[in-house]
C-alpha positions as CSV (number, residue, x, y, z in Angstrom):
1,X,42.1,4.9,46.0
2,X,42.6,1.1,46.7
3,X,44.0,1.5,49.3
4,X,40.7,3.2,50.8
5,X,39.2,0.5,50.2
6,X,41.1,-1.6,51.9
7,X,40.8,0.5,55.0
8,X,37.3,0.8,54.1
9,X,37.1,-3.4,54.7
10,X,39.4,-3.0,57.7
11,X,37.1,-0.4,59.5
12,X,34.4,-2.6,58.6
13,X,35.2,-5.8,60.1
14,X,36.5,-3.5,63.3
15,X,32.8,-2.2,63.8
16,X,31.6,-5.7,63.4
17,X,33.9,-7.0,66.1
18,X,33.2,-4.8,68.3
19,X,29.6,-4.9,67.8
20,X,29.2,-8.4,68.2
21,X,31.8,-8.6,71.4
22,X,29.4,-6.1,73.1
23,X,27.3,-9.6,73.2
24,X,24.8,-7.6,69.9
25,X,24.2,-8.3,66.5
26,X,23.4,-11.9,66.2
27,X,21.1,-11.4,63.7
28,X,24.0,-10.5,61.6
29,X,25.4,-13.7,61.7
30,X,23.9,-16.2,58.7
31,X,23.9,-19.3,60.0
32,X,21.9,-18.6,63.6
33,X,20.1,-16.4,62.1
34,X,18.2,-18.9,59.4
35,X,18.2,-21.3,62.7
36,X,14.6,-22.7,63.9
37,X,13.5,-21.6,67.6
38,X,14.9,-25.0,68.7
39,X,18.3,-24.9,67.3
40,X,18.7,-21.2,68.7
41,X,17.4,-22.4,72.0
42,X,20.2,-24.9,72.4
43,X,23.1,-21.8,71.5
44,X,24.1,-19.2,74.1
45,X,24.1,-16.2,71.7
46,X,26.4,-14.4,73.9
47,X,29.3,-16.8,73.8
48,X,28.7,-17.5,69.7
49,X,28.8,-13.2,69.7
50,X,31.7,-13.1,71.7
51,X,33.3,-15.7,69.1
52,X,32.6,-14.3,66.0
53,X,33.8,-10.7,67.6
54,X,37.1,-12.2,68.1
55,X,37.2,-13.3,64.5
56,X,36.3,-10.4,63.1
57,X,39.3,-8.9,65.4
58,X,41.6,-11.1,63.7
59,X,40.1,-10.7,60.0
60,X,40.5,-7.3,60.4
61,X,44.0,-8.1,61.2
62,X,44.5,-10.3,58.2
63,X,43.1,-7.4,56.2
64,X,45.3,-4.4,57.5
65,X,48.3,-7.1,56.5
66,X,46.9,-7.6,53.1
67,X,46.3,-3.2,52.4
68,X,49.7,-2.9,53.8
69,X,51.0,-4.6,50.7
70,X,49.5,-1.2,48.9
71,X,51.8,1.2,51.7
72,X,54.9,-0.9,50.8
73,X,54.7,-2.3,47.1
74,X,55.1,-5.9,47.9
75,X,53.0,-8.5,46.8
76,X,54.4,-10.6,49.6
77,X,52.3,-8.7,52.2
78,X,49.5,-9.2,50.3
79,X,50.1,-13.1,49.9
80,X,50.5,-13.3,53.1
81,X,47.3,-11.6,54.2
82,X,45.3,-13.6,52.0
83,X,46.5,-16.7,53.3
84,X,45.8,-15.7,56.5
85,X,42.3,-14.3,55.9
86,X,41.2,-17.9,54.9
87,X,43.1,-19.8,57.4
88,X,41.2,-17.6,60.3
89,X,38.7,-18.5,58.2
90,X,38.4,-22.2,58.0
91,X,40.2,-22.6,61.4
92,X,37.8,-20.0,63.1
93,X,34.8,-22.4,61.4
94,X,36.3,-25.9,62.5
95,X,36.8,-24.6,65.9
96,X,33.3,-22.9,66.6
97,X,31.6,-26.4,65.2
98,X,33.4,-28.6,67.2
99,X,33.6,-29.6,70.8
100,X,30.4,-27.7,71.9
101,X,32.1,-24.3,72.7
102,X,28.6,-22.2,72.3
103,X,26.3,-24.9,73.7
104,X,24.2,-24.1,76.4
């Protein structure tokens, strides 16, 4: 059971990724999405889709870490995958804020 969930999250985050690398869905994403006219006119929406694809990629990769922990019995896994989830996390936040990567 939990671990459909898990899979659940997994397939979840896949569909998002690939959603928004296709360049789609930034009305998904909170932050440009509560953005006035001029803020969004100053982001290429593509480039800040593209981004947020590739970190749902690798959440989803955190998160097949972490249900693997259910396959094999070991809290480690899970740990592990937790850690990782919030480190793509906070990294993947840092990174988009900083140096003007999704400025026009």
């Amino acid at each position: 059971m939990l671990l459909s969930i898990h899979l659940g999250i997994v397939a979840l985050f896949l569909v998002l990724g690939i959603v928004f690398l296709k360049g789609k869905g930034a009305f998904l994403i909170a932050g440009y999405n509560t953005a006035s006219p001029e803020e969004k006119a100053r982001i290429d929406e593509k480039k800040l889709c593209r981004y947020m694809g590739r970190m749902m990629l690798a959440l989803a990769a955190c998160w097949l870490l972490l249900a693997s922990s259910e396959i094999f019995q070991t809290m480690v896994l899970f740990w592990v995958g937790f850690a990782l989830f919030f480190v793509v996390i906070i990294v993947g936040i840092i990174f988009l804020n900083t140096g003007g990567r999704i400025q026009r």
